[in-house]
Steps between C-alpha positions, in 0.01 A plus 500: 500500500596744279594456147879450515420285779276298351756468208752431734318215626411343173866507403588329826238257441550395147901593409527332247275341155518164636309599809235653314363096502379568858255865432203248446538313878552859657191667344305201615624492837395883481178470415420220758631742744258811384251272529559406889524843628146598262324197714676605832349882447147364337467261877620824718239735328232222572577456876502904572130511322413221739686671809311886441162303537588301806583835679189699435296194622704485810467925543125449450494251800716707731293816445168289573658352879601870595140622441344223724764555771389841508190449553568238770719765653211749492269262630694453806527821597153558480477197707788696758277790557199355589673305745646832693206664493330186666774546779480870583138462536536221752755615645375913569364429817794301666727797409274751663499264829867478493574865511232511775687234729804712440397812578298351846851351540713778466233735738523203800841491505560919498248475779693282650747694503354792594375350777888392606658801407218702734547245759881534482500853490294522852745276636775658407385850666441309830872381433663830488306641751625228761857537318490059396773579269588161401107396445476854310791397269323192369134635500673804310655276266188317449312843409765610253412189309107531561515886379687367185242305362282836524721693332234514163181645740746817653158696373247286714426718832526211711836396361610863503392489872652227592832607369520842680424284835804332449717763381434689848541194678831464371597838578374393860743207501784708359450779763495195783837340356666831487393605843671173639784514316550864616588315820752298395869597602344689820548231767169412493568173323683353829177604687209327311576145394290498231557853333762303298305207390230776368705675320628177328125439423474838401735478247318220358172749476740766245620212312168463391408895470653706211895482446527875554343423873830333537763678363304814690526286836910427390563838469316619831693234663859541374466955552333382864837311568731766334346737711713501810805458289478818323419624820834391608766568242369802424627653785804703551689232725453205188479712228896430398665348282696289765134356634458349146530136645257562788207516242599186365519350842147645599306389202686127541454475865107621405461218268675182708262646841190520274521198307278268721220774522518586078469131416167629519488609208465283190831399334392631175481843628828516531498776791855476638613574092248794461675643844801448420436692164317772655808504770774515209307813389437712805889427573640649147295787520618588873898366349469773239348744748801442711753512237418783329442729809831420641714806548827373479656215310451181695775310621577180220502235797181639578343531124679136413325282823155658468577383097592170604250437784243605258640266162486235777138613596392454147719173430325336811082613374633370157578132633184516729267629198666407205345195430745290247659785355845462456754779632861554327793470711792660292780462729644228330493686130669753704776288614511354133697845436852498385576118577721271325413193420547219218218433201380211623370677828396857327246219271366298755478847704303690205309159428344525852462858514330486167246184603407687813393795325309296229302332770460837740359628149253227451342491828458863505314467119283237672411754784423745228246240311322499791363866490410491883633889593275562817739732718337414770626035485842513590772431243246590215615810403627744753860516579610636870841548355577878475171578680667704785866485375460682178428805720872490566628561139549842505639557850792295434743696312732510842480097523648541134794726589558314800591192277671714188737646797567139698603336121692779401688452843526159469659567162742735613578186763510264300754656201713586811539186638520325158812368447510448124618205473281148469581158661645225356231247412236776413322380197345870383822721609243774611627753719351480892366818493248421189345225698450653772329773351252306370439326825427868665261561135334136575458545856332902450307331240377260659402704838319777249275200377336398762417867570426660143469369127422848389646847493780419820601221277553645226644802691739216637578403158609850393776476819601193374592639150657823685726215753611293218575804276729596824664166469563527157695802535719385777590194309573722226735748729718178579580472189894573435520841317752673253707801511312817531586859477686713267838359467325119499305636190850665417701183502215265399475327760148557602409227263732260698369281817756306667374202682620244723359139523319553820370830274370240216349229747324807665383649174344112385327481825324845454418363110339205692334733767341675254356241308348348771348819612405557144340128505355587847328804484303394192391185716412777798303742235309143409402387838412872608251495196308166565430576873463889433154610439439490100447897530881538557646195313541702181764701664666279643834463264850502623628529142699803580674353814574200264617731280727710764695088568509440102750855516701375781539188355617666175735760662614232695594259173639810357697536826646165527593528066679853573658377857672165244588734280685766704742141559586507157647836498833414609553198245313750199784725592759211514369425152632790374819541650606137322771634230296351231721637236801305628399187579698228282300247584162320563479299853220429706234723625611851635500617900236724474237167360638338833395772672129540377473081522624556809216722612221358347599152688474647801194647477263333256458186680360720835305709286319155308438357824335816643296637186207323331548379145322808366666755642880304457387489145416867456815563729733305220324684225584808617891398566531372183339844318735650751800309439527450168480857365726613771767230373436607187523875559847431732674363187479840364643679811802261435736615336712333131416178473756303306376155327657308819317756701163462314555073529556569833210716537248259324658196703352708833167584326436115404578454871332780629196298268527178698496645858223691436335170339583339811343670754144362475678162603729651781191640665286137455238759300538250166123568453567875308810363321392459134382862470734673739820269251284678180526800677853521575647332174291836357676751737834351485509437079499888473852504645621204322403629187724844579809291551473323154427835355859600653646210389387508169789638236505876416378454155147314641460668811265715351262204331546280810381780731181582245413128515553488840346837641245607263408764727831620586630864456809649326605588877495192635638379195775792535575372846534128369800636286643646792490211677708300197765787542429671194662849453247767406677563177395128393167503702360765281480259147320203667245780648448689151426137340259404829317829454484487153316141527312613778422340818156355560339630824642882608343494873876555730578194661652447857824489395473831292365698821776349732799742585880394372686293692670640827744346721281555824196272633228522238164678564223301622406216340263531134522873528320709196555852387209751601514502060451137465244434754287777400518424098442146603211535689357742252558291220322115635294598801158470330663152303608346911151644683325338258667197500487513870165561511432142243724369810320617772153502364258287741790446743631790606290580770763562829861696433685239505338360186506805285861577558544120400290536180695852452838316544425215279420685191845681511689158487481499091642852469855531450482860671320740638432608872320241631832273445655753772170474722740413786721822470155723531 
């Protein structure tokens, strides 16, 4: 403790004078204390003196026990080394005696040998010489393992003799065996009995030479038998194409009347195989010959049944010498094209299709684990498909023309007779003529397949893209046109289509046609590549054919939106012969909003029934963004409106608003309603908002219409005070003050680019100035491509998508030429 401490303490211990009674107990009680821990230290030093002695005696003791096991250890070793030296020296001469009994051992038994192998070898001689086949084959086999066991004295003379013996006695064996076999197939067999039976046992005998004596005596054999067959077909009378099937039938018919007499042979030879490859050879080399000497084209009948007979050929050695391996029959994938059918049966469909090939892929991994690839086992490696029937490939250019020239025909037939028009019931409302295209592709296909899967089929595939491109274009001839010529162009009506409702059902079954040849060809390009040899599948595609279905599908829609529009023209131009300026009164909703409710009731409930939700929806879209600014751009062409007028007016635009909103549910299409109403309350607000800018008072007129328009012009503005009857004497203040605040956006609008008001039928529908369209485009084509483009991006991959992605980035502008796209 420290000194304050310790002052500390004593203060805390004795606070007052009084206390100072008990110092003498505490300094007692001290002291007895110092004394306690002096005898606790004094016993502690005593018992680590005692301790330090203890352990040096006990160090001294250890150190003596290690020294005497030592020397017991030493002593025992000693001991150890004695006693093996005892043993070797007893045991020297027993070790020399063994190696003797060995060695006597090892000398008896090669004598022994010896004395077989010499034995063996004279016996064999007198075998061959008396041509004992079956004895040789054993004694021979016996040899081959005597000679083995000799294989480490090659240098001893006798061994070296021995060997050459039998190396010229099998030569002597081998020249018997293929003097007898030279026999075979010359009649001699039905003569002498037992000519078969030896050459059964002398098969036996090159079993057990060297496995070139056999595939030597195969060989032989096989070019013995293909002798008189060359002989045959090589002559100027068979030498044709149309003799193709006799070869087939002559090396068949040679196989079923030999089979008895080549059972012969042993089954692992596999002889009939080796022939039949052999065959397969010599008959694509004489194919070619014929093929490429001929001097004139041959006929396709002709070229087609030696194909066939010789597909078949190869089909038939495949089954016989395939083994296990499985072959592909793709007619069904090829009658999997272009049908309709529910979910529920495409997935169980696809589930099966899909387990098939998983299991097809396994067992052919096994087969490849196995690593047995000798051509000459059947089904372990060579494939007779193609042998002879690749030879074809390049002569077949006429069987290709043949089939480009009987589709387009049956096109030409088919469009004829088609009566465009679909059945009641029909659950795809696809033209006739569509499906029965396909059935001509599927049936071309799948008669090409079992002849080629290389360059004719994909030569096949190419007239397939060239037929459905023909379709395309006759599908897109049907189409109802517009005016054309000068005075059309003139007059404006080249922008006008006028349809009738046979015209629109017509038009929605060619939007259906298409799609399902758009749908359908990509399922053709996709079967043509899985059966097609991988060489060719890269180019397989049919994206532009798709692509040729997506533009008559869009110029179809575009179509059927300019053939509803042409109706309006009569009740646009009934619009603006209403005396707005005199009406005294506000009843119910005017003729002309009769008229276009009359016309979209009549023909929005065929066209929902007939077109799939995604094209009704892009249909409506493009109504709408054609209906709404042409509503709004026919109020201008009106002329004064008077405030009756104007309630009047904005009475038929809130109607016009609610049968447009209706048509999702009068066409049962309720699934596009939500955007298609968010769509249309867009278009139609525009032209609302006009109308309370002409019924807004003189003195606000200006503010209302800056609130309202922010991008509107002082000529549309101008045109807005013409409309309210202003003279120009009283226009001119309200324009000074809306210049001199300044409108927001300067870009001319639709209204500003539309002519004045005459008393004839108004131009076509949405029209824009040559001025307006070009400054327009000018001014936000980069701004819409690239918003089309964020649109498109990863989607737009067929027409029909890009003008989609195009289209729906010019729904937020206000102007500009895409709005007119339908007027292009």
């Amino acid at each position: 403790m420290d000194k304050s401490s310790a002052l500390d303490y004593i203060n805390q211990m004795f606070p007052t004078e009084a206390s100072l009674s008990g110092v003498e107990p505490l300094m007692q009680k001290i002291h007895g204390e110092i004394r306690r821990v002096d005898a606790s230290i004094l016993s502690a030093v005593r018992q680590q003196s005692n301790s330090g002695t203890k352990a040096k005696e006990d160090l001294a003791d250890a150190t003596r026990a290690v020294e005497e096991l030592s020397y017991k250890i030493q002593e025992i070793k000693s001991k150890a080394e004695q006693s093996e030296a005892m043993v070797q020296e007893i045991c020297r001469d027993i070790k020399k005696l063994d190696f003797a009994k060995k060695n006597i051992t090892t000398t008896i038994t090669a004598l022994h040998r010896l004395t077989m192998l010499v034995s063996a070898v004279e016996q064999l001689q007198v075998m061959a010489s008396k041509r004992q086949y079956k004895e040789a084959a054993a004694q021979l086999e016996a040899v081959n393992q005597l000679c083995n066991h000799f294989e480490a004295y090659r240098d001893v003379p006798k061994i070296t003799e021995l060997r050459e013996k039998l190396n010229n006695i099998k030569q002597i064996l081998k020249s018997h065996v293929f003097s007898d076999f030279s026999s075979l197939g010359t009649g001699k067999e039905t003569e002498e009995t037992n000519l078969l039976q030896q050459l059964s046992d002398s098969c036996l005998v090159v079993n057990a030479l060297e496995p070139s004596v056999r595939e030597e005596l195969v060989n032989n054999f096989c070019s013995r038998e293909l002798t008189s067959y060359e002989q045959i077909f090589e002559g100027a009378e068979l030498a044709k194409l149309d003799k193709t099937e006799r070869r087939y039938a002559w090396i068949k018919r040679r196989i079923r009347t030999n089979e008895e007499i080549w059972k012969i042979f042993p089954a692992s030879w596999h002889v009939p195989y080796r022939l039949c490859i052999q065959f397969c050879k010599k008959t694509r080399k004489q194919v070619e010959s014929i093929l490429v000497n001929m001097k004139e084209k041959p006929e396709v009948a002709t070229l087609l049944l030696a194909l066939q007979r010789t597909v078949e050929f190869e089909v038939e050695l495949e089954k016989k010498f395939g083994g296990d391996v499985p072959t592909r029959d793709i007619g069904d994938d090829i009658e999997e094209i272009g049908t309709w059918e529910n979910n529920s049966q495409n997935i169980s469909k696809i589930r099966k299709k899909y387990e098939k090939k998983f299991a097809a892929s396994q067992e052919s991994g096994e087969n490849e684990k196995t690593g047995n690839k000798d051509l000459s086992v059947p089904g372990a490696g060579f494939n007779f498909r193609g042998i002879i029937s690749s030879c074809f490939e390049p002569h077949l250019t006429p069987y290709i023309e043949l089939e480009e020239k009987t589709l387009m025909e049956h096109l030409e037939k088919v469009v004829q007779e088609e009566t465009w028009d679909v059945e009641d019931g029909s659950q795809n409302n696809v033209l006739s003529s569509s499906t029965q295209l396909f059935s001509d592709i599927k049936k071309s296909l799948k008669r090409c397949s079992i002849l080629s899967k290389n360059q004719t089929l994909f030569n096949l595939f190419k007239v397939f893209q060239r037929v459905l491109k023909a379709y395309a274009t006759k599908l897109f001839l049907k189409l109802p046109k517009g005016g054309t010529g000068i005075v059309a162009a003139a007059t404006g009506m080249d922008g006008q289509i006028k349809v009738s409702d046979r015209d629109e059902r017509v038009i929605c079954y060619i939007v259906n046609s298409a799609e399902y040849c758009h749908k359908t060809s990509g399922e053709l390009a996709e079967k043509v590549s899985e059966n097609i040899d991988p060489h060719y599948a890269d180019g397989v595609d049919m994206s532009e054919v798709q692509d040729e279905f997506s533009a008559v599908i869009t110029k179809s829609l575009v179509t059927l939106v300019l053939g509803i529009e042409t109706k309006f023209d009569t009740e646009m131009a009934a619009m603006t012969r209403v005396p707005w300026g005199t009406l005294d009164s506000v009843g119910d909703q005017s003729g002309y909003v009769n008229g276009i409710n009359t016309i979209l009731s009549g023909s929005m409930p065929v066209l929902g029934n007939l077109l799939t939700p995604v094209y009704f929806q892009f249909f409506l879209d493009k109504l709408a963004s054609s209906l709404g600014p042409r509503f709004y751009a026919n109020i201008f062409r009106c002329k004064q409106l008077s405030e009756t007028g104007a309630q009047q007016m904005l009475l038929d635009t809130q109607a016009m608003k609610t049968i447009l909103l209706e048509i999702p549910s009068l066409a049962r299409q309720t699934s596009t309603a939500a955007s298609y109403s968010k769509f249309v309350s867009r278009e139609m607000s525009r032209a609302e908002a006009l109308l309370k800018v002409i019924l807004s008072p003189i003195d606000s007129v200006a503010d209302t219409y800056r609130a309202l328009f922010p991008e509107g012009t002082p000529m549309e503005f101008q045109r807005i005070l013409e409309l309210k009857g202003l003279k120009k004497a009283d226009q001119q203040s309200i324009l000074d003050d809306f210049n001199k605040h300044g409108p927001g956006f300067t870009q001319p609008s639709v209204a500003a680019a539309m002519p004045q008001p005459v008393p004839t039928p108004p131009a076509p529908s949405m029209a824009i100035s040559n001025q307006a369209t070009a400054a327009g485009f000018i001014a936000n084509s980069e701004d819409v491509l690239t918003r089309a483009a964020a649109l498109g991006r990863g989607a737009a991959s067929t027409g029909f998508k890009k003008f989609i992605a195009l289209t729906e980035a010019a729904k937020d502008r206000k102007d500009g030429p895409l709005r007119r796209l339908f007027n292009a």
